[in-house]
C-alpha positions as MATLAB code, in Angstrom:
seq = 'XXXXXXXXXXXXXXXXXXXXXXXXXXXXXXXXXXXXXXXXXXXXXXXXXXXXXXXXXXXXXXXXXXXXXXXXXXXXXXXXXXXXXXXXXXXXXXXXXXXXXXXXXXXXXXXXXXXXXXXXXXXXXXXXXXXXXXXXXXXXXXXXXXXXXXXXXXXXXXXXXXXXXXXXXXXXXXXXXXXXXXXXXXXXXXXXXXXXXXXXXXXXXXXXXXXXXXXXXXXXXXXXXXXXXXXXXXXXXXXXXXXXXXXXXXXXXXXXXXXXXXXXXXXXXXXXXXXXXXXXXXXXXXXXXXXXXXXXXXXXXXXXXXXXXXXXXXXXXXXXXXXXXXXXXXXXXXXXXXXXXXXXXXXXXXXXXXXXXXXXXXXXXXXXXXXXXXXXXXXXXXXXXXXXXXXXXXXXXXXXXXXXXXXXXXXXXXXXXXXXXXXXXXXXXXXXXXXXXXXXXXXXXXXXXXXXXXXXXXXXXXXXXXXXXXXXXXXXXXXXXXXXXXXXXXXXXXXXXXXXXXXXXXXXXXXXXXXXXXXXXXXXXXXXXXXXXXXXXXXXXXXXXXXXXXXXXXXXXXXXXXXXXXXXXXXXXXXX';
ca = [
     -52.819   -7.348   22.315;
     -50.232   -7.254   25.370;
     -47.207   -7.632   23.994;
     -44.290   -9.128   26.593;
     -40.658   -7.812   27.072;
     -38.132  -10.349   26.437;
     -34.275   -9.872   26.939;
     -31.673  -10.053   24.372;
     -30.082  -13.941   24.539;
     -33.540  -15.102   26.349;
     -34.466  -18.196   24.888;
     -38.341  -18.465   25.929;
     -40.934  -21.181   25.327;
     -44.861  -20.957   24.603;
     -47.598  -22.049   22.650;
     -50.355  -21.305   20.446;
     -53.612  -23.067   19.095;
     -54.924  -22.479   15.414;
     -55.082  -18.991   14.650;
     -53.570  -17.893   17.438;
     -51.206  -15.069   18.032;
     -48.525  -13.818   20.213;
     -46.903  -10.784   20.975;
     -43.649  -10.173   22.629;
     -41.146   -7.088   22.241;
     -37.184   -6.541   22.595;
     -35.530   -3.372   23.015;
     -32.217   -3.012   20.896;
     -29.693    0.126   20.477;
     -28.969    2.079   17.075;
     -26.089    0.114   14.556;
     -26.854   -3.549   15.923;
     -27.545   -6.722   14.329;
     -30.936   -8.325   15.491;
     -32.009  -11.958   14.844;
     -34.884  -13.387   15.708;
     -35.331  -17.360   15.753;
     -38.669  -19.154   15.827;
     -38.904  -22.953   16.741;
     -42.070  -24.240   16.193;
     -43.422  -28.115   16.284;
     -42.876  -30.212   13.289;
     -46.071  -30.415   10.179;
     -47.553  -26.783   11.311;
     -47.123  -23.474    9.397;
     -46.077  -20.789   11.859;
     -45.353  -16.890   10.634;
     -43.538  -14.265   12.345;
     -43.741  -10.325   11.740;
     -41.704   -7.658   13.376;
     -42.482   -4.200   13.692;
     -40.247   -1.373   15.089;
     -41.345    1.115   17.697;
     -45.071   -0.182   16.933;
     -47.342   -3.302   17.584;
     -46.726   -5.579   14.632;
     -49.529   -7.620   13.115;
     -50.422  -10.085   10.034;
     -51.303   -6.396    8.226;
     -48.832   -4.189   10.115;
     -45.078   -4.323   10.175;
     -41.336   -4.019    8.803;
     -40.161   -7.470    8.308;
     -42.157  -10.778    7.766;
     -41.049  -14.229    7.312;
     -43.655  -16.635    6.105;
     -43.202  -20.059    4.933;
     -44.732  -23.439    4.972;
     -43.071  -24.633    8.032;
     -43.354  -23.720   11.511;
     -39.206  -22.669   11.454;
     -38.551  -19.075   11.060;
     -35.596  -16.136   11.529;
     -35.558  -12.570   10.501;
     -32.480  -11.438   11.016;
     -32.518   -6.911   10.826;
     -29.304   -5.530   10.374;
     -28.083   -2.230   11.433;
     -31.000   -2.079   13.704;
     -32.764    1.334   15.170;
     -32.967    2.198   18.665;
     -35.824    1.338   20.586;
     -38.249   -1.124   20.675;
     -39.139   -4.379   18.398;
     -42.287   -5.616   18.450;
     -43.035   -9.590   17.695;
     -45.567  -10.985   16.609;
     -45.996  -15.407   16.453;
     -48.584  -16.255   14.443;
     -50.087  -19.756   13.872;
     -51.273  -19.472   10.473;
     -52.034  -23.040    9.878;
     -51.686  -26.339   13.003;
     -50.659  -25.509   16.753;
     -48.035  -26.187   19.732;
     -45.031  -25.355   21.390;
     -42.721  -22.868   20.432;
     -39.077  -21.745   21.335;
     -38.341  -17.675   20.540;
     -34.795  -16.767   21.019;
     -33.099  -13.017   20.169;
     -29.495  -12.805   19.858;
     -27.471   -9.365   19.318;
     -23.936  -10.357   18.575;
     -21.396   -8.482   20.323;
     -19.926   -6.619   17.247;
     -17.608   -3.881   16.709;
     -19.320   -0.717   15.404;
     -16.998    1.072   12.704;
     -16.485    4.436   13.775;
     -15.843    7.088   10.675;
     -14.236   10.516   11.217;
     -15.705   13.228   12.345;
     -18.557   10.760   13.313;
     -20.356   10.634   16.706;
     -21.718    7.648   17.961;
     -24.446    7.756   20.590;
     -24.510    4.016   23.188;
     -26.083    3.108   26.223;
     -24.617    1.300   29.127;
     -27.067   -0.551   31.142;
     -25.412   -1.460   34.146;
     -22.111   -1.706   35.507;
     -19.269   -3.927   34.131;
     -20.926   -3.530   30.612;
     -18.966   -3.239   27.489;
     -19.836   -1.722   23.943;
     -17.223   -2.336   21.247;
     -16.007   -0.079   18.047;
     -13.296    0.323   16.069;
     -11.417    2.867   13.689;
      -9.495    1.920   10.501;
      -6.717    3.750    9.992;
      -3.198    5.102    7.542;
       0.169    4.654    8.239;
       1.546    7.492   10.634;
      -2.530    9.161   11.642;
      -3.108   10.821   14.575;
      -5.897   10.019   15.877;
      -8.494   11.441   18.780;
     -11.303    9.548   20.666;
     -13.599   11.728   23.036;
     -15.867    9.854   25.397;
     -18.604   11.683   26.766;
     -20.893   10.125   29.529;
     -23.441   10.703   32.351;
     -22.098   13.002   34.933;
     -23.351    9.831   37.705;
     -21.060    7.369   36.192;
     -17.654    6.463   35.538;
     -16.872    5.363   31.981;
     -13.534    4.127   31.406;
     -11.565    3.855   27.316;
      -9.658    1.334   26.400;
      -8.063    0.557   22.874;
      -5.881   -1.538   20.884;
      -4.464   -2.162   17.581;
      -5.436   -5.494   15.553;
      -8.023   -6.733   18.143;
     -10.441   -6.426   21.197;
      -9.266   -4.439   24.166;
      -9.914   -5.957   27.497;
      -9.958   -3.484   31.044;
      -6.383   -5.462   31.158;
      -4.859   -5.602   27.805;
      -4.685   -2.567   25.718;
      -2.622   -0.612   24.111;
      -3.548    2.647   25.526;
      -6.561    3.656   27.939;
      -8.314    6.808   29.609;
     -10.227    6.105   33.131;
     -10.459    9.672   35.206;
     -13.184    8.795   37.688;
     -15.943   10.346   35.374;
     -17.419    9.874   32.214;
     -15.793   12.315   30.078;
     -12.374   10.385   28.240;
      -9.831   11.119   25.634;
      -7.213    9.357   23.800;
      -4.483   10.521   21.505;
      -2.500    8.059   19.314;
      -0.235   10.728   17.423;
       1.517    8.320   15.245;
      -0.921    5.020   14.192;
      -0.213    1.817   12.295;
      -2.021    1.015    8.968;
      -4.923   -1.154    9.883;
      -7.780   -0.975   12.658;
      -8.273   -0.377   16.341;
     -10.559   -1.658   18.080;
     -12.129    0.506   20.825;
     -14.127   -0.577   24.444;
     -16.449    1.837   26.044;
     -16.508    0.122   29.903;
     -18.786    0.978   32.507;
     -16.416    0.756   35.868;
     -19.719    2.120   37.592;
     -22.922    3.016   36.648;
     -25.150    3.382   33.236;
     -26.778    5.625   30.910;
     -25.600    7.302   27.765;
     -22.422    8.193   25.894;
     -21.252    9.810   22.885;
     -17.954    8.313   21.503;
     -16.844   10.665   18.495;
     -13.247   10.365   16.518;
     -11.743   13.967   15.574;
     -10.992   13.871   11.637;
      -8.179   12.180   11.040;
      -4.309   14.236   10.987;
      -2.536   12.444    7.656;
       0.971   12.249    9.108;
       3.710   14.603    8.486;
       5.505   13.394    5.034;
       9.195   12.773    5.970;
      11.489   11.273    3.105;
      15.017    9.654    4.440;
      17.913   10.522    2.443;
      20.850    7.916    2.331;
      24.322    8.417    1.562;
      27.710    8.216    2.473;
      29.700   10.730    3.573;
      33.129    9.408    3.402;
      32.982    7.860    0.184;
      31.721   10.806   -1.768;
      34.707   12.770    0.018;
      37.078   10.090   -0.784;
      35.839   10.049   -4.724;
      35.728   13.140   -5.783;
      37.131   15.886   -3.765;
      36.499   17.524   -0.734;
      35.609   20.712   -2.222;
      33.471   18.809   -4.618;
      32.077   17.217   -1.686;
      30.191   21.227   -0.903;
      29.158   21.340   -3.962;
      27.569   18.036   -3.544;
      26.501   19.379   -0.176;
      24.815   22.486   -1.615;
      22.807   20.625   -4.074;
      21.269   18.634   -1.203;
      20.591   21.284    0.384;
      18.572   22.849   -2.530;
      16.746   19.511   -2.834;
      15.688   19.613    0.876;
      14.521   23.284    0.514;
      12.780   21.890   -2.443;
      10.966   19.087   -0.533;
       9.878   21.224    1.745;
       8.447   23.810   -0.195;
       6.534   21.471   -1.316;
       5.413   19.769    2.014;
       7.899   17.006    2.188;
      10.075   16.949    5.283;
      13.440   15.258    4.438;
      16.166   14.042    7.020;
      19.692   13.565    5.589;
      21.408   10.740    7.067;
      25.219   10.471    6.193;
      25.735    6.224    7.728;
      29.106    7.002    8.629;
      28.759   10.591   10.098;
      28.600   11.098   13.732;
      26.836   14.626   13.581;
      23.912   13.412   11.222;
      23.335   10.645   13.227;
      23.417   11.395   16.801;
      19.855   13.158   16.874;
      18.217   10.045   17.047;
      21.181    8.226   19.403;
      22.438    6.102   17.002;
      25.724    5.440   15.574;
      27.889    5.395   12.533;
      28.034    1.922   10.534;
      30.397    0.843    7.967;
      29.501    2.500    4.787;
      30.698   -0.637    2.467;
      28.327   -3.007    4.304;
      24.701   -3.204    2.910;
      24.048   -5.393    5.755;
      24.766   -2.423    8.250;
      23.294   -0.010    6.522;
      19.912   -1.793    6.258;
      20.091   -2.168   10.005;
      20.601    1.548   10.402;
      17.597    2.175    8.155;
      15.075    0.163    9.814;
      16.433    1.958   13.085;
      15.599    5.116   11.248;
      12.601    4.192   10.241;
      11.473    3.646   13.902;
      12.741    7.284   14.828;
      11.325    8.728   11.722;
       8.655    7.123   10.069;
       9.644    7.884    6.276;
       6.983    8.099    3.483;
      10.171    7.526    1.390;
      13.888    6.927    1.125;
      15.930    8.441   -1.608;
      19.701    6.682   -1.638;
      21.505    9.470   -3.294;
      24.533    7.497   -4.886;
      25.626    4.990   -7.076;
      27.012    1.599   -5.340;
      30.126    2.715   -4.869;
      28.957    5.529   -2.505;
      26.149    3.113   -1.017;
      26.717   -0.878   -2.319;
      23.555   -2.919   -3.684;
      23.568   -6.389   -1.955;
      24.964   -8.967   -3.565;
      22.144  -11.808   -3.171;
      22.452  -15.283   -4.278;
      21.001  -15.639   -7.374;
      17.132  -18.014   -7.004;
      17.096  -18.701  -10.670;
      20.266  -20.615   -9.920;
      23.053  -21.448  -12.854;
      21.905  -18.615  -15.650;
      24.927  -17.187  -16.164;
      24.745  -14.855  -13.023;
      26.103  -15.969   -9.374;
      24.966  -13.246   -8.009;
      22.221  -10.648   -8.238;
      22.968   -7.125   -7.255;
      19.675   -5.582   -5.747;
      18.110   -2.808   -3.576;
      15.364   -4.937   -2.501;
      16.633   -5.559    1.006;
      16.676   -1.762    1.991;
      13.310   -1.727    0.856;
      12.299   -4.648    3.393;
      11.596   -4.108    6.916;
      12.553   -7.535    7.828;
      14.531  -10.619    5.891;
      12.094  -11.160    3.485;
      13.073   -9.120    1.010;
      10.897  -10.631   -1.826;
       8.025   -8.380   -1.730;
       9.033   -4.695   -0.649;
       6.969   -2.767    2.146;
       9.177    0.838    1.388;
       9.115    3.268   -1.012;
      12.346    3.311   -2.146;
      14.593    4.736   -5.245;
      18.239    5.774   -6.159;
      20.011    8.480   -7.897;
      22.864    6.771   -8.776;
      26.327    8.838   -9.798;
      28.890    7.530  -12.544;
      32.582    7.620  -12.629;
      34.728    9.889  -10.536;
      35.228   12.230  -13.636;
      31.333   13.023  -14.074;
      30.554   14.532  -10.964;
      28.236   17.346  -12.781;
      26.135   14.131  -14.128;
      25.401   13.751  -10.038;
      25.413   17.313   -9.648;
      22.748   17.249  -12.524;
      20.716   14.250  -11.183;
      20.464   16.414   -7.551;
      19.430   19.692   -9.718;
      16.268   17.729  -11.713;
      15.393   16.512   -8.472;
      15.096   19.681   -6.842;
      13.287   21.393   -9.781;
      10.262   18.770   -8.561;
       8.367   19.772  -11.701;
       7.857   16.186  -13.474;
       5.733   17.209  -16.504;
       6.249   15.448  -19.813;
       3.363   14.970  -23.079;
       1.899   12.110  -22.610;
       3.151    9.753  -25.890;
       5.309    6.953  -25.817;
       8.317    5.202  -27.911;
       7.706    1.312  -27.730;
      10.759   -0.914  -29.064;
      10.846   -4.767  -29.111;
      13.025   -7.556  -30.395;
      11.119   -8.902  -33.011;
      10.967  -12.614  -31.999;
       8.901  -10.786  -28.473;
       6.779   -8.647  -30.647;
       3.665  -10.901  -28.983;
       4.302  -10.189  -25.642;
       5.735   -6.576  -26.255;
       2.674   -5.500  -27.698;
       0.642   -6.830  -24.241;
       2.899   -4.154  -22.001;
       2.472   -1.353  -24.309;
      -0.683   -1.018  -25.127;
      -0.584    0.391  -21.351;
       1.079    3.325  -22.605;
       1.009    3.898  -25.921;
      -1.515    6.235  -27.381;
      -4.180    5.789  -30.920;
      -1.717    5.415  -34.115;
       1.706    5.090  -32.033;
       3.174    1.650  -32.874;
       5.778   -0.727  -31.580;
       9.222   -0.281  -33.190;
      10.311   -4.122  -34.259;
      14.165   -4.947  -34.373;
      15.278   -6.453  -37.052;
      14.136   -4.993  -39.304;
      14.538   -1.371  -37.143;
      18.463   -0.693  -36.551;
      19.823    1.565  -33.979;
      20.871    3.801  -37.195;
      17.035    4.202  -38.425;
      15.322    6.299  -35.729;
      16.317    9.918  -35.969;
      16.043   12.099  -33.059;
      13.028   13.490  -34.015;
      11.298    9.824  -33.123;
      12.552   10.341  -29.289;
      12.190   13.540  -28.720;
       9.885   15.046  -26.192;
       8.238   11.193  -25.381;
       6.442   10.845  -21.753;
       7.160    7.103  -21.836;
       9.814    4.759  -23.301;
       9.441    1.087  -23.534;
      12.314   -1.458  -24.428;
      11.873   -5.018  -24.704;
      15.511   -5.733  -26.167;
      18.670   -8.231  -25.226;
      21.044   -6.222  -23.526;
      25.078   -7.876  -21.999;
      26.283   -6.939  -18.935;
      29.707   -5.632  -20.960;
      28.058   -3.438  -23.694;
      26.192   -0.591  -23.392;
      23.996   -1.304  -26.517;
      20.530   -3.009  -26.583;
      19.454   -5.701  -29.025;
      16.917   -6.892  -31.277;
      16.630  -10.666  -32.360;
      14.783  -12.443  -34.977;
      16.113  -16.313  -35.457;
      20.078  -15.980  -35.159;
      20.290  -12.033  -36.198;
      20.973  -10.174  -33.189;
      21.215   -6.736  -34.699;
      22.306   -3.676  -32.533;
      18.921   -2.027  -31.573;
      19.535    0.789  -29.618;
      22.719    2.579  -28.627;
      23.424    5.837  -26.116;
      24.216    7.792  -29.180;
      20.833    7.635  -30.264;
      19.671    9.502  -27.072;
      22.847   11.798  -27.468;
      20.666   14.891  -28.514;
      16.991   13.897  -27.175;
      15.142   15.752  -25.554;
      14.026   13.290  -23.044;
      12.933   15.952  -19.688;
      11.231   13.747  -17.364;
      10.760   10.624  -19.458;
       9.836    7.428  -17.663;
      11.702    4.745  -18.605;
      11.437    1.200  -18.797;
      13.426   -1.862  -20.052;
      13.235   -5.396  -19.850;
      16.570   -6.042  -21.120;
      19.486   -8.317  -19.261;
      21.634   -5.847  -17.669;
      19.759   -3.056  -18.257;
      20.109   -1.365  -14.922;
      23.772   -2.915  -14.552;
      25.735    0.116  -13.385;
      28.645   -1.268  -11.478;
      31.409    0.483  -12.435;
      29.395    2.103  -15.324;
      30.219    5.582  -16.961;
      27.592    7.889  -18.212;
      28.330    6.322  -22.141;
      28.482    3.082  -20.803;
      25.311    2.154  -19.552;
      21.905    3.409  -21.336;
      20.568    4.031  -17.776;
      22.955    6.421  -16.707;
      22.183    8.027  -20.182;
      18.472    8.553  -19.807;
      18.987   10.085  -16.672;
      21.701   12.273  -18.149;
      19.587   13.736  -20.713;
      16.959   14.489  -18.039;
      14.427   11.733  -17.631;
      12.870   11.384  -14.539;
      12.827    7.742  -13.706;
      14.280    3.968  -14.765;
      13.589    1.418  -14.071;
      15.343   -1.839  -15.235;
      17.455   -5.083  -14.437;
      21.136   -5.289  -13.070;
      21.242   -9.088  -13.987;
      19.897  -11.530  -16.842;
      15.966  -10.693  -16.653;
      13.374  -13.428  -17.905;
      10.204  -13.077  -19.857;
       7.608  -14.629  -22.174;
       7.496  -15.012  -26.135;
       3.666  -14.433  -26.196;
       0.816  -12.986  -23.726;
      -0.254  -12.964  -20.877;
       2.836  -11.201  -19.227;
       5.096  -12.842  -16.638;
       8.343  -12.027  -15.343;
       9.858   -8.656  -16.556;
       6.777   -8.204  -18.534;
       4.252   -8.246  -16.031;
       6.298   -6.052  -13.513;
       7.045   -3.526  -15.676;
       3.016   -3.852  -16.951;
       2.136   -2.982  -13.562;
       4.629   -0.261  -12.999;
       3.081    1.393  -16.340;
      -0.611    0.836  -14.426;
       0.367    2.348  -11.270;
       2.476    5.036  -12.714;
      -0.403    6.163  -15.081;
      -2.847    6.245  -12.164;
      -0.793    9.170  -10.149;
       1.626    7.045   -7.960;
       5.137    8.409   -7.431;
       7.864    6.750   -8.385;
       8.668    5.043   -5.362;
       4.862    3.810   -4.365;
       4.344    2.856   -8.216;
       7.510    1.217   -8.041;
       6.751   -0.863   -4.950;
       3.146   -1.440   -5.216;
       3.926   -2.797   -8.799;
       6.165   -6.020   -7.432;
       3.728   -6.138   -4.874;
       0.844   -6.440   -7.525;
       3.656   -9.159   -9.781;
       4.028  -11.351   -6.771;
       0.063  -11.209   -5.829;
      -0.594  -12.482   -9.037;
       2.271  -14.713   -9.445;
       0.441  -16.216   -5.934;
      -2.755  -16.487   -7.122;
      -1.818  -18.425   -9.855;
      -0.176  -21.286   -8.380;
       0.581  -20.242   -4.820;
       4.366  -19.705   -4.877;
       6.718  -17.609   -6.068;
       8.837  -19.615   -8.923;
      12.629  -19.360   -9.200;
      12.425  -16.578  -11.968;
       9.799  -14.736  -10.759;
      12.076  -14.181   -7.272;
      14.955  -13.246   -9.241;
      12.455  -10.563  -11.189;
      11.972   -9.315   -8.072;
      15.067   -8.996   -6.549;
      17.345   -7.886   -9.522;
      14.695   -4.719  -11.187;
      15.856   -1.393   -9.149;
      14.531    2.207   -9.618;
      16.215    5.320  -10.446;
      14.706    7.974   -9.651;
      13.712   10.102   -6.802;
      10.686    8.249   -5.123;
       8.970   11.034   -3.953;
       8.310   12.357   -7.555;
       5.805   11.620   -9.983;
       4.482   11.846  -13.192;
       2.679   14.482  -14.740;
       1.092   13.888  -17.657;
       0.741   17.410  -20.089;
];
């Protein structure tokens, strides 16, 4: 049978009597998708059956389509090279027929270290790929084509490059192209192989991908920890930094001190000091950093009166709190400082008489060894046992329980309940004026939990969380006055808690402080750091907070805004 070459996007017309075949063949590159569309007359049965690189008949081929109606498609998908062979068969009635091939113009994913092989047919032609890529990549394209022909490279981030609009491009005169993008975005770019002049074939091949240097930005002020505590104290502050740099970068982590009102630190990347009791201003100078620097993290090495939180108005509206003191800003890269898009934590200090709690704080952070067992301590009010017991059965392990308060007092758990636990829990009341934590059940309000209980712990790089009101409050906070400050005083790696009245359910399924501090527990226990467990987990709160009913309620924004972390968010948890 003589079977008749037909061009891709031909629409062609024939016809057949009863019994009757016809052949017809299309020739399509490697990694396409092929459809083929049969119109035949109304009341008849027609069949079609393809074949690749072979005559196709009713007892030969790849793909069939047979029905009772005279309408078929077979659509192949990602096609071989070379040749298609068609075959229109009038199984039952006869007439006129319409065959039409289409190969969408589609963007090939290119993988690393893959090589593609295309073909050009003529001049002004286009093939189309693209590469998905991480934050900060490098990323190399080599174009390889006939030594006859000039082949021209064009791409661009987020969508089609044209010969006019692209982001970057490589045209030499020959074939042979290459493109370096040393620093890429997150997401995919899209690549065009042009024919200026000429055909034939290329390779196109992507060099593995280079993961980005890891650079963490270190914030602090300067001035302010001069003006606090000393200028001699101010070296010794110094010298700890400097150990935690070393320490960073023994272990791969390139960090950039940035004092925002020092001259000297700032003038390698032209910018300027800003006032250091201005969140506003020191945001600003971040996301200019950021642009210099591209940070995997930023540590803000201070409490807020070395570096202030903002003082945002407060969503939930008249609870109680006018304000909300938050980090979440500095974690934003625009005004939208909901949902953050930065790994961010701080080590806060204390009072001006506790600088070796700092000094401390700097010296844990530098040891970079974050290894703790892997059991938990899990205490409730009682009244929230319901929803407790939903957040942490993340953590806890077989025959650990969930401490209930009343009838457990802050007097009834000896030291050797705390000691050496991976994870702490706390689902208690807490006042921003009192350091203690409490339980409820009805109207009894016993005191739960106390910074004398941790006194003598041994708590080395225990991750904490707590859902009570003020847990996180440090403003103006000494070591004994805020259970934060205390945890991180007896060594534990991370907390992570509210500076303002937090909100949460009775029962399951979480919401509010229970469900971010649910998926904090998640993303800590699959390997995150501290700062990417921290910020994926709001992310993860407001996605489902979205899903549900497609906004963002006044609570859940002020869960957002007021829980901050503690703890250096390059750091993680390792489980022994």
């Amino acid at each position: 049978m003589n079977f008749k070459e037909i061009s891709i996007g031909e629409k062609m017309t024939d016809s057949l009597s009863k019994r009757e075949s016809k052949g017809y063949l299309v020739r399509v590159d490697a990694n396409r998708k092929l459809t083929i569309d049969l119109r035949g007359p109304a009341g008849q049965d027609f069949d079609l059956y393809i074949k690749h690189n072979e005559e196709a008949s009713t007892l030969n081929w790849d793909y069939k389509r047979v029905t009772t109606k005279a309408d078929e498609i077979i659509t192949i998908e990602p096609t071989s090279a070379g040749s298609y062979y068609i075959l229109v068969y009038a199984y039952r009635g006869s007439g006129q027929f319409s065959l039409s091939t289409e190969v969408p113009i589609q963007d090939v994913e290119i993988v690393p270290s893959q090589q593609i092989k295309g073909t050009l047919t003529a001049s002004k032609e286009a093939l189309y790929y693209l590469i998905k890529t991480k934050e900060g990549q490098k990323i190399t394209l080599d174009l390889n084509g006939p030594l006859d022909a000039d082949f021209d490279l064009y791409v661009r981030y987020g969508e089609r490059p044209t010969n006019i609009n692209y982001d970057f491009k490589s045209y030499s005169g020959s074939s042979k192209e290459k493109i370096i993008i040393d620093k890429a975005k997150r997401g995919s770019y899209f690549i065009m192989v042009y024919s200026y002049r000429g055909s034939g074939e290329f390779t196109l091949s992507a060099l593995p991908l280079e993961e980005a240097e890891t650079v963490e930005l270190i914030i602090t002020s300067k001035e302010k920890l001069r003006t606090k505590y000393g200028q001699a104290e101010l070296g010794q502050i110094e010298a700890k930094i400097a150990d935690y740099i070393n320490a960073l970068g023994t272990a791969g982590i390139i960090a950039k001190l940035a004092y925002v009102d020092d001259a000297a630190s700032l003038s390698p990347y032209g910018l300027s000091p800003v006032a250091s009791d201005s969140p506003e201003k020191i945001k600003e100078l971040i996301d200019s950093l950021e642009g210099k620097l591209n940070p995997r993290h930023i540590l803000i090495l201070g409490g807020p009166s070395i570096i202030p939180f903002f003082s945002l108005t407060n969503p939930a509206g008249f609870d109680g709190d006018r304000i909300v003191h938050s980090d979440s800003p500095y974690a934003s890269r625009d005004s939208d400082y909901l949902i953050p898009e930065r790994s961010l934590g701080r080590l806060p200090d204390a009072k001006e008489s506790e600088l070796p709690f700092f000094l401390s704080l700097l010296s844990a952070a530098a040891s970079r060894v974050r290894r703790a067992d892997k059991v938990s301590f899990g205490m409730t009010a009682n009244v929230w046992t319901d929803a407790s017991q939903a957040v942490y059965v993340s953590i806890k392990n077989a025959g650990e329980i969930l401490e209930l308060s009343p009838p457990v007092r802050h007097g009834d758990l000896p030291v050797a309940r705390l000691n050496r636990k991976g994870y702490f829990y706390f689902n208690l009341h807490g006042g921003e004026d009192t350091a203690n934590w409490y339980g409820q059940e009805g109207s009894s309000y016993p005191v739960a939990f106390t910074p004398e209980n941790i006194q003598d712990a041994e708590l080395r790089n225990a991750v904490v969380c707590c859902e009570a009101c003020y847990g996180a409050n440090i403003v103006d906070k000494g070591v004994d006055e805020a259970l934060s400050l205390k945890f991180l005083a007896r060594d534990a790696a991370c907390f992570v808690g509210s500076t303002k009245i937090a909100y949460g359910p009775i029962e399951a399924p979480s919401t509010e402080a229970d469900l971010l501090v649910l998926k904090f527990f998640e993303r800590i226990k699959e390997g995150q750091t501290f700062g990417d467990a921290f910020m994926k987990a709001k992310q993860d709160f407001a996605r489902e907070c979205l899903a549900a009913r497609s906004r963002l309620d006044m609570t859940e924004k002020k869960t957002l805004i007021e829980f901050v972390l503690f703890a250096d968010p390059s750091s993680k948890m390792e489980e022994a």
